[in-house]
ZAMARGU-4260 file (C-alpha; in steps of 0.2 Angstrom, whole numbers, plus 5000, padded with zeros to 4 digits):
<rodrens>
0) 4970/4886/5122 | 4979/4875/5109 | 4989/4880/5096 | 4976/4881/5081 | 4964/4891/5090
5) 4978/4903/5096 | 4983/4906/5075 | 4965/4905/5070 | 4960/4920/5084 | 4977/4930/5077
10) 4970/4928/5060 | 4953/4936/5062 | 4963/4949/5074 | 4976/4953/5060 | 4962/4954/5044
15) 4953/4967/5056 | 4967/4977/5058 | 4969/4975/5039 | 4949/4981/5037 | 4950/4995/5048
20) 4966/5004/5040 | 4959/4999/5022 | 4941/5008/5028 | 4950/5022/5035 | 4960/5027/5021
25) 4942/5034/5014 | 4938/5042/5029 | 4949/5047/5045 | 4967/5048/5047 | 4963/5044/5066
30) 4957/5026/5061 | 4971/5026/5049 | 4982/5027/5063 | 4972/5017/5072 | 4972/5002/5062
35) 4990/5003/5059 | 4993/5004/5080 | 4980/4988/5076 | 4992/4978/5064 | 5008/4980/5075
40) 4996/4974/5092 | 4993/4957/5081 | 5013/4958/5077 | 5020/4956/5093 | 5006/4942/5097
45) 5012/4933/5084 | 5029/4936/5089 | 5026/4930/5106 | 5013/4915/5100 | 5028/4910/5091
50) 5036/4905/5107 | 5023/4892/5110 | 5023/4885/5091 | 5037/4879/5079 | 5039/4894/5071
55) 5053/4903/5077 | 5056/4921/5079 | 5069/4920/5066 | 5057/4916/5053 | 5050/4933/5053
60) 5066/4941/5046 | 5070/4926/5034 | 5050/4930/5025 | 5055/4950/5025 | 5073/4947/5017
65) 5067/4935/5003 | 5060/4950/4992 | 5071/4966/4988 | 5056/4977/4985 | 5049/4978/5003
70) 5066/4987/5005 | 5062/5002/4994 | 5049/5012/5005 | 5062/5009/5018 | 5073/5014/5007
75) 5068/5031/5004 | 5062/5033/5023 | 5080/5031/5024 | 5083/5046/5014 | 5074/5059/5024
80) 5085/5053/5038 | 5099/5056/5031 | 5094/5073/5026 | 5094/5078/5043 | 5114/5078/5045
85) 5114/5096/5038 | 5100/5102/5042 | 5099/5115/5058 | 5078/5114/5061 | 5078/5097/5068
90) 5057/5099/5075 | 5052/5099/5057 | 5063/5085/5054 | 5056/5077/5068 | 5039/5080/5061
95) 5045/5076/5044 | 5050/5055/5050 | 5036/5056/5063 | 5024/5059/5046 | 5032/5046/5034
100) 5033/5032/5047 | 5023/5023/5038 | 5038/5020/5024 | 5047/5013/5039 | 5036/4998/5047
105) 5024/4994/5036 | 5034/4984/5024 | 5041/4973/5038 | 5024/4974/5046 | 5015/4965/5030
110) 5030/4953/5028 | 5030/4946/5041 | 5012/4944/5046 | 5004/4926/5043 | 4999/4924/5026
115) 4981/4925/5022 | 4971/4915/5010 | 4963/4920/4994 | 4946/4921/5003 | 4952/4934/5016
120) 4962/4944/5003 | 4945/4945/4993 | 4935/4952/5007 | 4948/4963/5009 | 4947/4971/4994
125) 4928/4972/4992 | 4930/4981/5010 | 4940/4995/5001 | 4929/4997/4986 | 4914/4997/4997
130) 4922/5011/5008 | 4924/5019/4995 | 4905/5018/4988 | 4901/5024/5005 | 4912/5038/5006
135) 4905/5043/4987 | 4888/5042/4993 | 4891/5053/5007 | 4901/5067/4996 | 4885/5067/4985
140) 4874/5067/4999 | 4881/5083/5005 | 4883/5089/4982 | 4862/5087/4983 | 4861/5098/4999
145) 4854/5085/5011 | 4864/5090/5023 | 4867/5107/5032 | 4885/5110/5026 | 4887/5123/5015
150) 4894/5122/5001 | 4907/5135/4995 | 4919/5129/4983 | 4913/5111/4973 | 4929/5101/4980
155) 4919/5104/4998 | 4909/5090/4993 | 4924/5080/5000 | 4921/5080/5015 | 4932/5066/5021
160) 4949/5069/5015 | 4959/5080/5005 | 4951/5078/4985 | 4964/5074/4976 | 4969/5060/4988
165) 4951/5054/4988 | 4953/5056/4968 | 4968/5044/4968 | 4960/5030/4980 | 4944/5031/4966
170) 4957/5028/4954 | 4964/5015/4959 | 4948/5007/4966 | 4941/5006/4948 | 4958/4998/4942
175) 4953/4984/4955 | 4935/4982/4947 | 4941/4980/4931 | 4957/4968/4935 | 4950/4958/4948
180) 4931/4956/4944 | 4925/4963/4926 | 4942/4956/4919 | 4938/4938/4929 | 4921/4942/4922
185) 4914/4943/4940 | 4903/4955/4945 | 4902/4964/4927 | 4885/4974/4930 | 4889/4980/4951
190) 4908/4982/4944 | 4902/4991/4930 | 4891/5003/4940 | 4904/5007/4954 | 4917/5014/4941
195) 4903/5025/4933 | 4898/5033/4953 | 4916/5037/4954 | 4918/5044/4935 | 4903/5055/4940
200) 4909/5060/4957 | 4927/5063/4947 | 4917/5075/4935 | 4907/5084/4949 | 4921/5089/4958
205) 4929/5095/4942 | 4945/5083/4944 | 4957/5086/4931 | 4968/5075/4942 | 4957/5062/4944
210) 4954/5061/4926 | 4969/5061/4921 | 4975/5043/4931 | 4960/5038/4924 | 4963/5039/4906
215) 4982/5033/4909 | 4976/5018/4917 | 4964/5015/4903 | 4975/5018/4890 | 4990/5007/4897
220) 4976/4995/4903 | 4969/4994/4885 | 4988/4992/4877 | 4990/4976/4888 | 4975/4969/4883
225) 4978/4973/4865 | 4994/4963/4866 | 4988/4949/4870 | 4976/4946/4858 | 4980/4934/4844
230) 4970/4945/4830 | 4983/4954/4820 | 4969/4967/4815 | 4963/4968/4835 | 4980/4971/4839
235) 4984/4984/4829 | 4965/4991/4827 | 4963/4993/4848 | 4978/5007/4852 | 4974/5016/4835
240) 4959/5018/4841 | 4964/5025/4859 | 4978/5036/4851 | 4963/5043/4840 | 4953/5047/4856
245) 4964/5054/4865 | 4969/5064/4848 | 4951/5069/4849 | 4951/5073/4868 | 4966/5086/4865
250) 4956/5093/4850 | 4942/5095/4862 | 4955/5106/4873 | 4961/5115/4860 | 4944/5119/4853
255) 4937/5126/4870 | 4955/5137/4874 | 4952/5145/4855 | 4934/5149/4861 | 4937/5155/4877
260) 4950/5169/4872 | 4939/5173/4856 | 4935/5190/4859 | 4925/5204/4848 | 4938/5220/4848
265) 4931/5236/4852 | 4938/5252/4844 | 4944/5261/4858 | 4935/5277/4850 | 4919/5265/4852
270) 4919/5267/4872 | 4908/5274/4880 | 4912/5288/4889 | 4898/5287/4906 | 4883/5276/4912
275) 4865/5283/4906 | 4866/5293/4926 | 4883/5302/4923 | 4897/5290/4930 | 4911/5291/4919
280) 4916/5271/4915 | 4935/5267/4918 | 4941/5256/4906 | 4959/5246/4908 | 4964/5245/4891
285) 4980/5236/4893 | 4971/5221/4905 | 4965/5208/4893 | 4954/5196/4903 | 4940/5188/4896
290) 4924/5181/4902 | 4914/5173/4893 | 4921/5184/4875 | 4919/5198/4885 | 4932/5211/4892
295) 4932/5209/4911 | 4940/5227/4914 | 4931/5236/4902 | 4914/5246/4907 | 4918/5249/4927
300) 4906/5263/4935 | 4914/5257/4952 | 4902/5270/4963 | 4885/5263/4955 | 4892/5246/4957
305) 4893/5248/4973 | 4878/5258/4980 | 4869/5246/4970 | 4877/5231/4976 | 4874/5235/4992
310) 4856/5235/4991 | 4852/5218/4984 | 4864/5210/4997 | 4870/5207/5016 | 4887/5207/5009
315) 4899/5222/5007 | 4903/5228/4991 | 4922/5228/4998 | 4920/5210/5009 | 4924/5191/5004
320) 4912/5180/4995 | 4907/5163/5002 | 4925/5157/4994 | 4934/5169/5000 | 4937/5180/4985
325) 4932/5198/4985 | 4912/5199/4982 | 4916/5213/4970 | 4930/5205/4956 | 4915/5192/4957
330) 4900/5203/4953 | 4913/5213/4941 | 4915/5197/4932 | 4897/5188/4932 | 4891/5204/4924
335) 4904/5200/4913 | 4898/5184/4908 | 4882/5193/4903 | 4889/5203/4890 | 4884/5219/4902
340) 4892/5234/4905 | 4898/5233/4925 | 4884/5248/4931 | 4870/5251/4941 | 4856/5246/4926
345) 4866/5230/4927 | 4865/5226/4946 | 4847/5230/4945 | 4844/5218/4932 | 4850/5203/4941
350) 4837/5188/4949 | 4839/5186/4964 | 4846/5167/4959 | 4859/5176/4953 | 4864/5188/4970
355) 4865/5173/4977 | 4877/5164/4965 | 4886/5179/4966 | 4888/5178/4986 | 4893/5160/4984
360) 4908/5164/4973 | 4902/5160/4955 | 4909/5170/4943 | 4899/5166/4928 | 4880/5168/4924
365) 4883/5150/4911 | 4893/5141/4928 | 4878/5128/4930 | 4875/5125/4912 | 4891/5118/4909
370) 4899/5101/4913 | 4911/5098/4926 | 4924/5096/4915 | 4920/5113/4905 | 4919/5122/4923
375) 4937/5116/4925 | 4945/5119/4911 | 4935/5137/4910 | 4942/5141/4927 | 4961/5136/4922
380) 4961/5147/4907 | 4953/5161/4917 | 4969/5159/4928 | 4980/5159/4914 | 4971/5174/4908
385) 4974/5183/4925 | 4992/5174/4926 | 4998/5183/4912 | 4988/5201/4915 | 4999/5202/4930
390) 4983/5195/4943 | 4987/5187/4960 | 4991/5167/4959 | 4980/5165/4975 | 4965/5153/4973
395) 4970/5147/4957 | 4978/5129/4960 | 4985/5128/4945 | 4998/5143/4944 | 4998/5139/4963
400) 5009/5125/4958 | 5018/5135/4946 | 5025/5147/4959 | 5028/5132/4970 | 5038/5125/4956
405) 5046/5143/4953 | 5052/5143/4971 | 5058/5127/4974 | 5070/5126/4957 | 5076/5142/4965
410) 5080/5134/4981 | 5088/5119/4973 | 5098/5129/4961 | 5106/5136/4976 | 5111/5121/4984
415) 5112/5107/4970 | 5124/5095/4976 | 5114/5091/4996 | 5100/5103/4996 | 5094/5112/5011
420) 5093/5095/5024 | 5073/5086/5029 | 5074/5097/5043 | 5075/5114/5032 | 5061/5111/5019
425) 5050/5123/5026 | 5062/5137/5032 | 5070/5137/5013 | 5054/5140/5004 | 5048/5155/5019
430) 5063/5163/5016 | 5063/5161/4997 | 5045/5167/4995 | 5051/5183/5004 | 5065/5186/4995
435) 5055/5183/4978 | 5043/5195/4985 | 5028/5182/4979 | 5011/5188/4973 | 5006/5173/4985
440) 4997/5175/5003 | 5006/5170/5019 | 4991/5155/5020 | 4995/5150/5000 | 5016/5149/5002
445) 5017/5131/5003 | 5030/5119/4997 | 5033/5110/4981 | 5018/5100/4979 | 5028/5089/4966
450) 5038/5075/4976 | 5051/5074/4965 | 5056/5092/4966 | 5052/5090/4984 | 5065/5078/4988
455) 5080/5088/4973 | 5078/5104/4985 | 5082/5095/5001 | 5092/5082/4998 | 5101/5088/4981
460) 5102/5079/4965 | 5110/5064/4974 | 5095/5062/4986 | 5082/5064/4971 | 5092/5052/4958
465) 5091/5041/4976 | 5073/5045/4976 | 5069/5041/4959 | 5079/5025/4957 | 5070/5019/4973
470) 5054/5023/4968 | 5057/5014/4949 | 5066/5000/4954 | 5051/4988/4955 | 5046/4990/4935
475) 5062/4987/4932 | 5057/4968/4936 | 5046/4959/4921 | 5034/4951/4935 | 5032/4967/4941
480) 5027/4976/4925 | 5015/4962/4922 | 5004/4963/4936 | 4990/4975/4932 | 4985/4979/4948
485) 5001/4984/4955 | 5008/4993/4938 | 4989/5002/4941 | 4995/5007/4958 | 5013/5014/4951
490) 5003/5024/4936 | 4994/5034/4950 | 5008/5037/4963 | 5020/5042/4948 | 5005/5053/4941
495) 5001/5061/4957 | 5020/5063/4964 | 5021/5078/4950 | 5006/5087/4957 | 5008/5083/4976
500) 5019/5078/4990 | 5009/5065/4990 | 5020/5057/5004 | 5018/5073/5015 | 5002/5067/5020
505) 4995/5053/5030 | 4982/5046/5017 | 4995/5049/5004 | 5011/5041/5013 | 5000/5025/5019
510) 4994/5023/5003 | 5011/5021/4994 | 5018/5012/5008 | 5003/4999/5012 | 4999/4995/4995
515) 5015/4994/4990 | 5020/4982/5001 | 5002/4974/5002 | 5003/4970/4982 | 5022/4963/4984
520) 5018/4953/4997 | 5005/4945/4990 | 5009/4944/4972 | 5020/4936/4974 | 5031/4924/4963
525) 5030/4908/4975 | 5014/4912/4979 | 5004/4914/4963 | 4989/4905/4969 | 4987/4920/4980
530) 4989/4932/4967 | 4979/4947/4964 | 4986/4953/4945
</rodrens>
């Protein structure tokens, strides 16, 4: 076999290894794995086909140290090792480094791979928009009910992966449409309807997260552009206009907060004192949640309620819904929504379309009249209602997070200077939560789910300056801060690192740690003819 046929086989080898761990990132983190086992198989070919051509072995290393920035994801793996010197619970270290592995080899792995044309790099990337169409298509398959899976919770419809890292990847997808094709002017119209299937599966799934990188990549997207431009009026004209919608956008916020806690006050003489068949109402005058304008814990006959209940459905008065929240807070407040008092008369009333909405966790008689982004905002200031009436944080993502947050400034505030170690994360928040005595469930007491804080509480505020230096290093560089696509990629993991540990999962980590070196490597300064700004 001669030598160009040996390079052009490891070519095709190494841009399906590339294919499969782009495909996978939609899908399974087996094939992630996979495909990166995949990458490092065509390595050591080429190491050892190096043997047999000019190239030496050396060259590998000289390729990898010309360009500081694939040292960063190294960098911080580097960190978490460190943090293992103090720590005493060395197999969730273990598990810890075994997880963000990825930070480790794939900079060097996409360093010193042979270079691949403009061609291959192209494929590549419609590969991963495709995936992602595919993956979208399937989501929305099962959002129709074509399949058998039922649905329990809208965010079920991600069938795949994790939501909000299936958020991110749309995100950033739709960045690559507009940099690389619409802005090109190539494939306007399929571009154009690709970002909109995501835009609608975003606003299905109610993704606040979602939506949010969206409008800070167009904003900072349209800033750039607007820069450019030559037209004093058009430069000034273009970011007046997006600071007036997004002025309009917080408005529109604002607006549905004061509607949702508008309610009509009811003398407290005005209460009724019993239902039309004798039960005496219980009112809980000093909990204000709404629903809908209406007091939720006002009007309770809890024993009609109950034998009522149980005759219009399977499930116990007393059991879980089909989310997993007890059946009756759900009847309570879909009865609620209806402007009804919460008694028999009421249960009786109800179609059986609305049983079964009531079975399958829906809390509100208007839920399917409203958009997705409606539903979402609806249901966080429901939480916040319940948050400050004293009501469980469990189920509500949102103050979730805040007791997340709660605990871990706690932890760090205890050990400020070298945090608890990598290997101690998850022993410090356990025993935190007990201390604190948390309204949260054994199942909901997770970590930080902000990677900053995440890295303050076990390595200190050394290890999270470390952490955040590393990580802002690279738009630091003007070259850097210029291309789009890569300044696209930052926006979302910055974004996404306050809400997640973003590299505490597989998709997550192999997404900060491919890309980033993927979009270094080739966008690269001496190679500007591959560049994929």
């Amino acid at each position: 076999m001669t030598a160009s046929l040996r390079i052009q086989i490891l070519d095709v080898l190494q841009w399906i290894g590339f294919a499969i761990l782009l495909a996978a990132l939609s899908f399974s983190n087996f094939f992630i794995s996979f495909g990166s086992f995949w990458l490092v198989g065509v390595w050591l070919l080429n190491l050892l086909n190096a043997h047999f051509t000019d190239r030496s072995a050396g060259s590998y290393l000289r390729v990898f140290t010309s360009e500081p920035l694939y040292f960063i994801p190294m960098a911080i793996y580097m960190l978490s090792v460190v943090g293992l010197i103090w720590s005493s619970d060395f197999g969730f270290g273990m598990w810890d480094l075994r997880m963000k592995l990825p930070l480790l080899f794939m900079p060097f792995l996409i360093a010193t791979l042979r270079p691949m044309t403009e061609r291959a790099l192209e494929w590549l990337f419609r590969l991963f928009i495709a995936s992602l169409v595919v993956a979208t298509l399937c989501c929305l398959w099962v959002y129709f009910g074509f399949s058998s899976k039922r649905i329990r919770n809208i965010r079920d419809i991600s069938i795949f992966i994790s939501h909000i890292r299936f958020s991110m990847l749309l995100v950033f997808g739709a960045a690559i449409i507009m940099v690389r094709w619409m802005r090109r002017g190539v494939g306007v119209v399929v571009g154009t309807l690709m970002i909109l299937l995501f835009i609608y599966f975003l606003w299905i799934i109610e993704s606040v997260t979602g939506f949010i990188l969206l409008s800070a990549l167009i904003f900072l997207y349209t800033l750039y552009i607007s820069s450019k431009l030559k037209n004093g009026w058009m430069k000034v004209g273009v970011p007046v206009i997006m600071i007036g919608l997004a002025i309009l956008f917080t408005t529109f916020v604002i607006n549905r907060y004061q509607r949702y806690f508008d309610a009509e006050e009811i003398p407290t003489s005005s209460l009724d004192a019993s239902t039309p068949r004798g039960e005496k109402y219980t009112h809980y005058l000093e909990n204000k949640q709404l629903e809908n304008g209406h007091y939720i814990m006002r009007f309770i006959a809890w024993d009609e309620l109950k034998s009522s209940w149980d005759e219009r459905s399977e499930i116990p008065f007393d059991s879980a819904d089909y989310k997993g929240n007890e059946v009756k807070w759900t009847l309570i407040r879909y009865i609620t929504s209806l402007g009804k008092k919460k008694d028999m008369d009421a249960v009786e009333a109800l179609s059986n379309d609305d049983i079964d909405q009531i079975e399958r966790g829906i809390p509100s008689a208007f839920y399917g009249r409203k958009s997705g982004i409606d539903k979402r905002l609806d249901k966080i200031f429901f939480e916040l209602d319940n948050y400050r009436n004293g009501g469980s944080p469990n189920g509500h993502s949102v103050f979730q997070r805040l007791e997340f947050w709660k605990t871990g400034s706690h932890i760090w505030k205890e050990h400020p200077w070298f945090g608890v170690g990598t290997g101690d994360l998850k022993s410090a928040f356990k025993e935190r939560y007990e201390i604190e005595q948390t309204g949260l469930s054994e199942k909901n007491r997770l970590r930080a789910h902000n990677q900053y804080l995440t890295y303050f509480v076990a390595l200190g505020i050394f290890g999270g300056l470390f952490f955040i230096v590393f990580f802002l290093y690279p738009i630091t560089r003007k070259y850097w801060r210029n291309s789009l696509v890569y300044m696209a990629f930052f926006v979302i993991c910055a974004l996404s690192f306050i809400t997640e540990d973003t590299l505490e999962t597989q998709v997550g980590v192999t997404f900060y740690a491919f890309f980033h070196s993927f979009l270094v490597r080739y966008t690269s300064v001496q190679k500007i003819k591959n560049s994929i700004r």
